[in-house]
C-alpha positions, 0 to 999 in steps of 0.5 A: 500500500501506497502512502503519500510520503512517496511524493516526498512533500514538504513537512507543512504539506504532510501536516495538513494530510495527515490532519484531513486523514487523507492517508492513502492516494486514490488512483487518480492522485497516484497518477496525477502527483509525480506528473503535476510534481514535475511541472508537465501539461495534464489531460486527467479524464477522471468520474467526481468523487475519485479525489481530483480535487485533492489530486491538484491542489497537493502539488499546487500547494507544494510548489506555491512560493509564499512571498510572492504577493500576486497569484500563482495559480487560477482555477477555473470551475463551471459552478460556484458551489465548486469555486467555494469546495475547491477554494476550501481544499486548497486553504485546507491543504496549504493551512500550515504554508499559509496558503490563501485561496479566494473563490471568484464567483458571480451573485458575490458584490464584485468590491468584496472580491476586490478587496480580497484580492488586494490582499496577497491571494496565492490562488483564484478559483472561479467561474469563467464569467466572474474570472474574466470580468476581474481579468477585464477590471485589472483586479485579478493579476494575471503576470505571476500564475504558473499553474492553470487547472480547468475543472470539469471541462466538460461540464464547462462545455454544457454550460456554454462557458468554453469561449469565456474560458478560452478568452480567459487562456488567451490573457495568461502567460504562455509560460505555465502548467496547464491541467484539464480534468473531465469526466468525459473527453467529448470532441470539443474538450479534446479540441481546447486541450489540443489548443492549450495544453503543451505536451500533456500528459494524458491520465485515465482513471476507470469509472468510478461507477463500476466500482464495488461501492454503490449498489444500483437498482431499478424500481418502475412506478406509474407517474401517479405512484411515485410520491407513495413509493418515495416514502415506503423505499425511505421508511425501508432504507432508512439513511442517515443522509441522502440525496433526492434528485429531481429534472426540475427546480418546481419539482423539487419545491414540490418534494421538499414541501410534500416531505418537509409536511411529513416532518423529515429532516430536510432541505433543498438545492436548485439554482433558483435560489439565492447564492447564499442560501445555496451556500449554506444549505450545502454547508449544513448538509455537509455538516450533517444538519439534515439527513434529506437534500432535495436537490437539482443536478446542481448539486451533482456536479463535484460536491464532496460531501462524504458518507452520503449512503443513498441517492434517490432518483425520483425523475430519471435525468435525461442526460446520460451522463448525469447518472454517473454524477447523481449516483457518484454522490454516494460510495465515495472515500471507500464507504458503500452506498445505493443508488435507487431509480424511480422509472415510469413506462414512458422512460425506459429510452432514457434508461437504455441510454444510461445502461449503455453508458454505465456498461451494465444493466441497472438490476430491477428491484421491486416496489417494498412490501407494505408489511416491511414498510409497516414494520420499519416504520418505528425505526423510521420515526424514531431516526427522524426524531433524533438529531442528526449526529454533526459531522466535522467539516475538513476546514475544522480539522487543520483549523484545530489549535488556530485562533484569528485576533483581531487589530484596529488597525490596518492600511490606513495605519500604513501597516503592513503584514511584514510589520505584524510578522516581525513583532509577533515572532519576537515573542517568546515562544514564538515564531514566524511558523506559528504565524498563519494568514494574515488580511489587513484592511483599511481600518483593522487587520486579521492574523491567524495564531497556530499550533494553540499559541493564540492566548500567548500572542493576545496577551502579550500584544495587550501591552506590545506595539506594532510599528510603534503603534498601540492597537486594541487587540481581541479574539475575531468573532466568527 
């Protein structure tokens, strides 16, 4: 068994894995790391939920010079969802190299950006549209970016974002690694990387569909029938947490509704909500603060949320394609799952469409017999009056020992974080390793504390100055 001290990666690097219980490479990042490691073009056709994320971001991360103020590395997403995990997974890993990552992305205030932008930024991850909106702005500084990663390039095709992203390569230095992962490799995708891409290396990880993790089955219902069967397969199966796609936003709204009357534990995703709320719901779910997601394939498309145990698909998705993503949701980090599939009679060319594309044929299952539904149902209940068990985020796990004060002073003060630097690092116990991202604004500044040296520093920064000035200093609130 491989372990990631074959990659010979820096003791920071090593930290964070071991933090995030990240211990043996999956496949696609035993490939990916020695190539991306050496700086050469990629071309990684790789199913979500094999580690990609983690696959670029570790070298990434590795080879980032943390002096340097402007960006070395842009990520380019189809969905914002994305931007956020991407952005996170990065902060994550690069945590004890003070690593920052800022997610780019539309239906976010533009000055917002900006201004973490002003800051040193080490990597951007965005959506094409808001990229090269900051690109045309001159807020996004393109002159020091070594590493280029188009994520889901596919997904970018099917959203009509390949000319923005195209637009945005053409501004980029032409002295640079360039990474394209897709789930599928269709004309289009192989065109942009034949265009882009110098050399690549081209790296295949089998589907990850096939694999022994997700069990498939198949259940045929009339139209009529399908809300009476989504609760009895719910009352017998039972998860702890699971997703139930829907082909529309308007039939979402209707499932969550009829389930949340019910009194289940659930909440929705499409993307007619507001960003925010998308954000947050996707947090809570993540954290286990509901055991129900009713969701479009929005939600399909690369989120990493681990110990997902069943995916229902109440409508049959129409592309093929987005079988693979909705059931790849689940038996992911080794764990085992199920993927369910309601089929009326008038869907069963779309069903043959997914079965040639999967390779095998979904296995028929029948309707749960009305006595186990009956039986099952005190279990069932009495899960749903429980409160779900939280689950720790991956941010909390390397955010552990880290405390962020807080100072009423910022650029305004003409500080700057080479000043808090060196006046924290002359505290006893204390060194510049133990100082961890630092933000300064107009009026105040940000300066993480790790390694639980937090309360050391807010004590002795009470009576220090810094750069010859006395500055109120406090815990930041969340």
């Amino acid at each position: 068994m491989q372990n990631f001290k074959q990659f010979h990666l820096s003791e920071p690097i090593e930290r964070a894995l071991d933090k995030l219980h990240y211990t043996m490479p999956t496949e696609v990042q035993q490939k990916v790391l020695p190539v991306a490691l050496a700086n050469l073009d990629l071309l990684v056709k790789s199913q979500t939920g094999s580690g990609k994320t983690a696959a670029f971001a570790i070298p990434i991360c590795e080879q980032i010079e943390w002096l340097e103020n402007k960006p070395q590395a842009l990520v380019l997403t189809p969905t914002r969802e994305l931007a956020v995990q991407v952005a996170e997974e990065f902060t994550s890993i690069g945590r004890f190299k003070r690593i920052k990552a800022v997610p780019l992305y539309g239906k976010q205030p533009f000055h917002f950006q900006k201004t973490e932008l002003q800051q040193k930024t080490h990597v951007a991850v965005g959506t094409p549209g808001r990229v090269l909106d900051h690109i045309e702005k001159g807020t996004l500084k393109l002159e020091k970016i070594r590493y280029v990663v188009i994520d889901e390039a596919d997904e970018m095709l099917n959203m009509g974002f390949i000319e923005q992203v195209e637009a945005i390569l053409a501004h980029l230095p032409t002295n640079r690694v360039t990474m394209l992962f897709s789930a599928t490799l269709p004309e289009a995708v192989k065109a942009l990387a034949a265009r882009h891409l110098i050399a690549p290396v081209d790296i295949e990880v089998q589907k990850e569909i096939v694999t022994q993790t997700i069990e498939h089955c198949v259940i045929e219902v009339a139209e009529e029938e399908k809300w009476q069967l989504l609760q009895d397969v719910t009352i017998v199966e039972n998860p702890d947490s699971c997703i139930i796609f829907c082909r529309t936003k308007d039939r979402v709204d209707e499932v969550h509704d009829e389930l949340y009357d019910l009194d289940y534990s659930v909440d929705k995703l499409h993307g007619g909500m507001d960003q925010s709320t998308r954000l947050l719901v996707m947090n809570d779910f993540k954290e286990g603060a509901f055991r129900y997601l009713v969701a479009t394939d929005v939600a399909a498309r690369g989120i990493d949320i681990d110990h997902i145990t069943h995916v229902i698909n109440f409508d049959v998705p129409l592309e093929k394609e987005a079988y693979v993503h909705r059931a790849g949701r689940t038996g992911r980090a080794g764990l085992t799952g199920k993927a369910i599939t309601f089929v009326t009679p008038y869907e069963n060319e779309f069903l043959a469409q997914i079965e040639e594309y999967v390779g095998f044929d979904l296995p028929k299952a029948e309707r749960p017999d009305g006595e186990l539904v009956v039986k099952m149902e005190p279990l069932f209940e009495r899960k749903m009056s429980q409160t779900p068990k939280k689950k720790r985020a991956k941010k909390e796990l390397v955010n552990e020992g880290i405390m962020k004060l807080y100072f009423n002073g910022g650029k305004k003060k003409k500080l700057r974080a080479v000043d808090f630097v060196g006046t924290i690092s002359k505290i006893p116990g204390m060194s510049a390793e133990d100082i961890g991202i630092i933000t300064i604004l107009d009026q105040s500044t940000f300066v993480e504390i790790l390694n639980g040296k937090g309360s050391l520093v807010l004590e002795a920064m009470k009576h220090t100055t810094v750069k010859g000035k006395n500055l109120k200093v406090h815990v930041a609130k969340k």
